[in-house]
C-alpha positions as CSV (number, residue, x, y, z in Angstrom):
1,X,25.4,-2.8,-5.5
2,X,26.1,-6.4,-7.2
3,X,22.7,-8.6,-6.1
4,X,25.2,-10.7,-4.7
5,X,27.3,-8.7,-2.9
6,X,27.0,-8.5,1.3
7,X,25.2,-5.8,2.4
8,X,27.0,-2.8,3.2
9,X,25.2,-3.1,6.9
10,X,25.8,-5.7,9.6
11,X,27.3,-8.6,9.8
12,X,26.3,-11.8,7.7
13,X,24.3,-14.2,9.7
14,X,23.3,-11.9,12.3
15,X,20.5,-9.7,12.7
16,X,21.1,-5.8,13.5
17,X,20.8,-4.4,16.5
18,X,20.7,-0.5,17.5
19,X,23.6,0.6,16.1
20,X,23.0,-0.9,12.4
21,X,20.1,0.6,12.8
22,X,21.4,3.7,13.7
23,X,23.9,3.9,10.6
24,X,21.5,3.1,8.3
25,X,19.4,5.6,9.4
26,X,22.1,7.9,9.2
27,X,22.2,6.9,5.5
28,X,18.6,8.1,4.5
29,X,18.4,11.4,2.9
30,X,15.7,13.6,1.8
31,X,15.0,13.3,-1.5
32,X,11.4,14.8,-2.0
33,X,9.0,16.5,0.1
34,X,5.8,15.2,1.8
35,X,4.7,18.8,2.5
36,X,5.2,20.1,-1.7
37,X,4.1,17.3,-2.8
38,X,1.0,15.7,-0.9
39,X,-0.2,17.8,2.0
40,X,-0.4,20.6,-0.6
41,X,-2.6,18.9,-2.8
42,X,-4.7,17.3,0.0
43,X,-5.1,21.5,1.3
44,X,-7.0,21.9,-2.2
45,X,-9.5,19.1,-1.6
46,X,-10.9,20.8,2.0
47,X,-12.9,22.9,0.3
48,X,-15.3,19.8,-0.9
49,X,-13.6,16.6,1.5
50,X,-13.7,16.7,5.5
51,X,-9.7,16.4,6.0
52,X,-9.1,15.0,9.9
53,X,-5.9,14.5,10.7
54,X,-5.5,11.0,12.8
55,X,-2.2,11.3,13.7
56,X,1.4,12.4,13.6
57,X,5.0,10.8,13.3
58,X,7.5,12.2,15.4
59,X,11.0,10.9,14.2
60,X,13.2,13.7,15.4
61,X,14.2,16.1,14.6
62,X,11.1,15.5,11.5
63,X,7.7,15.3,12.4
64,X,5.0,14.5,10.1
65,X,0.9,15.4,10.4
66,X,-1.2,12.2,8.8
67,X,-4.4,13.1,7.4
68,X,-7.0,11.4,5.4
69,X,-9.8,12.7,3.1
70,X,-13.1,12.0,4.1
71,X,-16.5,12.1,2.1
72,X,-18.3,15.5,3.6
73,X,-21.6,14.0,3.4
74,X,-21.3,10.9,5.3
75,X,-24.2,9.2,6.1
76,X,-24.2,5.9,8.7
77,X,-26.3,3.8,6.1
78,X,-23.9,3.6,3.4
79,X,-21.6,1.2,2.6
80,X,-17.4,2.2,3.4
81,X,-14.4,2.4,1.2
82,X,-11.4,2.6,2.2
83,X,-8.2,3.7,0.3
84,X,-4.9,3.2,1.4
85,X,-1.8,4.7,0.0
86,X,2.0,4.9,0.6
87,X,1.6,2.3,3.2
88,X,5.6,2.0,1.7
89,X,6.6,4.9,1.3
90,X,8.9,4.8,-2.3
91,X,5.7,3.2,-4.1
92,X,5.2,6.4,-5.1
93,X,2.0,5.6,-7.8
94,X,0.0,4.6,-4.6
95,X,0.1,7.9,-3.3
96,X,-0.4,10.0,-6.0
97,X,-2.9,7.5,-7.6
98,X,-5.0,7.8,-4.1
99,X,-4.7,11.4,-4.3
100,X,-5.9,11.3,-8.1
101,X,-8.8,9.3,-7.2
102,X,-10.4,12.0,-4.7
103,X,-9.5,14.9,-7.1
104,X,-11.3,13.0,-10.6
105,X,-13.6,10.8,-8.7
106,X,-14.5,10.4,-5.3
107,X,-17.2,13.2,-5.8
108,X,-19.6,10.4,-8.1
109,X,-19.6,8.4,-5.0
110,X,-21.5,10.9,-3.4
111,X,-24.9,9.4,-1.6
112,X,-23.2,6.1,-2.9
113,X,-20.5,5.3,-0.5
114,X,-18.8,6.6,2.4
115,X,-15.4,6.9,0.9
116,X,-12.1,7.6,3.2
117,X,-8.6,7.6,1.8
118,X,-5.3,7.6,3.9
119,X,-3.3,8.8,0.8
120,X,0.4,8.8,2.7
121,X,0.7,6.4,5.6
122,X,4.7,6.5,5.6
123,X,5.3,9.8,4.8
124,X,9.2,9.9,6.3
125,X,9.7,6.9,4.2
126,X,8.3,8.6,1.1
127,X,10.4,11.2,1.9
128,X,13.6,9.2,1.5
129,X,11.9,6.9,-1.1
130,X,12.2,3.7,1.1
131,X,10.2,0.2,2.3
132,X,10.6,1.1,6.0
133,X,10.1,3.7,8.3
134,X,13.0,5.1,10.6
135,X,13.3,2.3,12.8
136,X,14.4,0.1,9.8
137,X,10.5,-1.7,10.2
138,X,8.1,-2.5,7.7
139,X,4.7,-1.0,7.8
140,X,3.5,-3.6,6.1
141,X,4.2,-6.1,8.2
142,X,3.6,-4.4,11.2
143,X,-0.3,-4.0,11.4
144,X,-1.5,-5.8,14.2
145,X,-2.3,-5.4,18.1
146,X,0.7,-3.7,19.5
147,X,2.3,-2.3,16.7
148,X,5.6,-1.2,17.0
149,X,5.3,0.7,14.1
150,X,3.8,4.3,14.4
151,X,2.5,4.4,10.7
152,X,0.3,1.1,11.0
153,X,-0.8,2.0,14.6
154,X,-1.9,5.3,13.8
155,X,-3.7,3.7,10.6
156,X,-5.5,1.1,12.6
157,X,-6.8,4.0,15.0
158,X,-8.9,5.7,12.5
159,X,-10.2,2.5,11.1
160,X,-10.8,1.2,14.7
161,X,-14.4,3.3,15.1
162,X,-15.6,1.7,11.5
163,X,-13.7,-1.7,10.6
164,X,-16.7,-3.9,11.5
165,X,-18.4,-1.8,8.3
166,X,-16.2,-1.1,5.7
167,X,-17.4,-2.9,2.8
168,X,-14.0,-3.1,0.6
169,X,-10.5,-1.9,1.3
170,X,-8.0,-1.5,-1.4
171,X,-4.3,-0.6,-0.7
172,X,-2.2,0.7,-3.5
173,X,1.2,-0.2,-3.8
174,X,4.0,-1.2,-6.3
175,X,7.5,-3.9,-7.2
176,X,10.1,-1.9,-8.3
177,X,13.8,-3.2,-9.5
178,X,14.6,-1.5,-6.4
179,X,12.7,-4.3,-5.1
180,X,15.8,-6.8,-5.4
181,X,18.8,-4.7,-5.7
182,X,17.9,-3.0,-2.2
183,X,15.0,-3.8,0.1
184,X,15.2,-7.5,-0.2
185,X,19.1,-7.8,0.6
186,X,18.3,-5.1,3.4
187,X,15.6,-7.1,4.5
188,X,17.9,-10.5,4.8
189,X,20.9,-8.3,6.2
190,X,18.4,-6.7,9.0
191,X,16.9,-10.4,9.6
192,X,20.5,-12.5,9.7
193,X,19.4,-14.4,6.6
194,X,20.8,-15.0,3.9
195,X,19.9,-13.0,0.7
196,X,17.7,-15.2,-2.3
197,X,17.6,-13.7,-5.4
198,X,14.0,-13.3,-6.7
199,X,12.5,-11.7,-10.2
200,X,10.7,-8.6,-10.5
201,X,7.4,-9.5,-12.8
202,X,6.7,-7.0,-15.6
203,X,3.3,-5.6,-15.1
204,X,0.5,-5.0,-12.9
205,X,-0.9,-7.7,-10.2
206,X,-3.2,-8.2,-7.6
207,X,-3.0,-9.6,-4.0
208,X,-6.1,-11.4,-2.7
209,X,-6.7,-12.8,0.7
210,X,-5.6,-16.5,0.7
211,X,-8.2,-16.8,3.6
212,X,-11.4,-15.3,2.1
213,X,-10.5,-15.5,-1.3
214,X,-12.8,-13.5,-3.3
215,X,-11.9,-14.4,-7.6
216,X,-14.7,-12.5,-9.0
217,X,-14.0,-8.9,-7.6
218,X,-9.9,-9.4,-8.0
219,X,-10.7,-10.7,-11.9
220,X,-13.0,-7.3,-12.1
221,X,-10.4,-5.4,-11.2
222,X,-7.7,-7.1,-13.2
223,X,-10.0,-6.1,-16.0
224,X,-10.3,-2.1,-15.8
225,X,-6.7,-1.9,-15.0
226,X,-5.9,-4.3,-18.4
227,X,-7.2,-1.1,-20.4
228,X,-5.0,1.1,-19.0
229,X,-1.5,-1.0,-18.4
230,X,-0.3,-4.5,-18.6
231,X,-0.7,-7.3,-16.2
232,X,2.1,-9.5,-14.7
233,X,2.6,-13.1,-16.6
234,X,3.6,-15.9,-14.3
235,X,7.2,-17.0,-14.3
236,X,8.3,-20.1,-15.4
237,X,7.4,-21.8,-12.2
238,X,3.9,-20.1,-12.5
239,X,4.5,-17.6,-9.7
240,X,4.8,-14.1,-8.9
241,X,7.4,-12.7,-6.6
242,X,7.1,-17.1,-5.0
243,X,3.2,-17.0,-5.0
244,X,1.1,-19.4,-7.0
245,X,-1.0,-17.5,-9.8
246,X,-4.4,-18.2,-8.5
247,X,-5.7,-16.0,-12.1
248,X,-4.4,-13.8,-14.4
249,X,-2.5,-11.3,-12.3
250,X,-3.5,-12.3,-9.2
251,X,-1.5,-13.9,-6.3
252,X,-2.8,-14.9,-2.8
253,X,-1.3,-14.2,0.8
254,X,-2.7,-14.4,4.2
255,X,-3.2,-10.8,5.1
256,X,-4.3,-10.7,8.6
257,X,-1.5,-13.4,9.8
258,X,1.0,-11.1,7.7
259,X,-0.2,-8.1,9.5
260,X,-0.8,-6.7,5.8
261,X,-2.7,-3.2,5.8
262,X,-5.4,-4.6,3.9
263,X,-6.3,-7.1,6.6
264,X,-7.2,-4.2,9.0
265,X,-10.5,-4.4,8.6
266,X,-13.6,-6.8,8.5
267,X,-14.1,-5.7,5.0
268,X,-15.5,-8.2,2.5
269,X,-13.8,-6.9,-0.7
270,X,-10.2,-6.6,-0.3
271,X,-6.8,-6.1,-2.5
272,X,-3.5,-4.8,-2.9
273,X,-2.5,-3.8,-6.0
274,X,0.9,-4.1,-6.8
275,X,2.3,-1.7,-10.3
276,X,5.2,-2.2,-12.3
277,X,6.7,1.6,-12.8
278,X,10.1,0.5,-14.1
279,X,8.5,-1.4,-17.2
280,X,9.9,0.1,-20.1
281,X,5.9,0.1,-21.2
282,X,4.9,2.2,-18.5
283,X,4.9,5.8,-17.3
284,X,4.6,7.2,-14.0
285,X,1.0,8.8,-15.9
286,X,-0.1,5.4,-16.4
287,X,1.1,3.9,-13.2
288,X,-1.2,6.9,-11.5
289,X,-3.9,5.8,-13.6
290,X,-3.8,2.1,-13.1
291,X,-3.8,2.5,-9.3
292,X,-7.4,5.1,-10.0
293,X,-8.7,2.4,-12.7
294,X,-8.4,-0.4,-9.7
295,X,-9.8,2.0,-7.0
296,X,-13.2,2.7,-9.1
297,X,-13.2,-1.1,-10.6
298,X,-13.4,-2.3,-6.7
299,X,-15.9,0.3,-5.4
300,X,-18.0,-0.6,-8.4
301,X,-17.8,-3.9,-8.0
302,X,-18.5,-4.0,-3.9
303,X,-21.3,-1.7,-4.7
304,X,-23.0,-4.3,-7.5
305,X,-22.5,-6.9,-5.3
306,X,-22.8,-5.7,-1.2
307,X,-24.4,-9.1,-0.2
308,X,-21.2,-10.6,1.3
309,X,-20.4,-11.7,5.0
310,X,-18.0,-9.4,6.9
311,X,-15.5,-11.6,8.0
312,X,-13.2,-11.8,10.8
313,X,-9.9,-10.6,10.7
């Protein structure tokens, strides 16, 4: 599809109701499996992780378990970590690199931090490899009182018992091309609007909250993930994807007004990574890895430096 062409859904100017939402639905396919490829892996970690499962999607006739892996020797006077991946479900790095982290790492936390991971929030969209779930919403957007999305309500459920405590949050995610040649024009098509072309940066960047901006832990991150892949220049009008470069690599948005998943929670420390896998100077190997460099950077940099406010979300 031209990046100018109409959307194949709808009708320009207006926004879709139930049937456009019905057919295209009807035009996501499986195209990899949640059960091969992460609830098998997340079965080999029960032997040294607690593994509750906090929820379950039902989009019939599919219905999907959500689990997260949870440090077995949790202790009420540590600091919490919290790890979120596949909150979209075709950012495929965030996932795996979650997953990754618990394998390689999460043990050295131990008596450290209370660590929890939500590896797979969207798993019908990773499935299908797609932004939304299968009532054409975004998770991402959708994490606040009410939600109409199950993947974000189930999310903010497990947090609820802890989010007054969680000393920094980091959800993994990714741009792709896919970024502008589908989700966006769906997007606009969905909304009535009309489609803006944008550009995709090359490299790896970070999303701090524009409301408790914090530039030390974002540049630490920026740092550890710098030796493992490249980070995202600013364009020409000193943006990424419309955002002002606050540092190198890093962007700021209002995350709990957005209803972003990384606004869920009163946590000091918080980010969302954002990888390039298309880059021609990138692998999926390295996109895994970038997403477990930024994980450890944060936890190592909320654990130097724990004297922060909790703030209000």
């Amino acid at each position: 599809m031209s990046s100018h062409a109409p959307y194949p859904i709808g009708t320009p100017g207006r926004s879709w109701g139930e049937s456009e939402r019905a057919e295209w639905r009807s035009q996501q396919k499986v195209r990899r499996s949640y059960a091969a490829d992460v609830l098998s892996v997340i079965e080999t970690l029960r032997a040294r992780f607690d593994v509750p499962e906090y929820g379950q999607l039902d989009y019939a006739p599919d219905s999907y378990p959500l689990f997260a892996i949870k440090s077995r020797d949790w202790r009420d006077e540590l600091p919490i970590a919290l790890v979120t991946g596949g909150v979209h479900g075709y950012e495929t790095s965030g996932v795996h690199g979650a997953l990754q982290f618990v394998e390689k790492h999460a043990a050295g936390y131990a008596g450290k931090a209370n660590l929890i991971v939500a590896p797979c929030v969207s798993p019908w969209a990773y499935e299908r490899i797609h932004r939304w779930n299968a009532d054409a919403l975004d998770p991402n957007r959708s994490f606040r009182k009410n939600s109409p999305a199950q993947e974000s309500a189930a999310l903010m459920r497990l947090v609820a018992p802890f989010r007054e405590r969680v000393l920094v949050h980091i959800d993994l995610h990714e741009t792709t091309d896919s970024d502008e040649s589908e989700f966006r024009p769906a997007l606009a098509a969905r909304d009535g609007i009309a489609y803006e072309p944008g550009e995709i940066p090359d490299g790896f960047y970070l999303v701090d909250d524009s409301a408790h901006p914090q530039p030390e832990f974002q540049q630490a991150v920026i740092a550890a993930v710098a030796k493992v892949t490249h980070i995202a220049p600013a364009d020409a009008k000193g943006e990424i994807i419309g955002s002002p470069v606050v540092a190198p690599g890093v962007i700021e948005y209002a995350l709990a007004k957005l209803g972003l998943c990384a606004g869920i929670t009163s946590a000091p420390y918080t980010t969302t990574t954002e990888v390039y896998p298309d880059s021609p100077r990138a692998t999926p190997a390295q996109c895994n890895a970038a997403q477990v460099a930024a994980v450890c950077a944060a936890i190592d940099f909320a654990l130097a430096h724990p004297a922060k406010t909790f703030v209000e979300r």
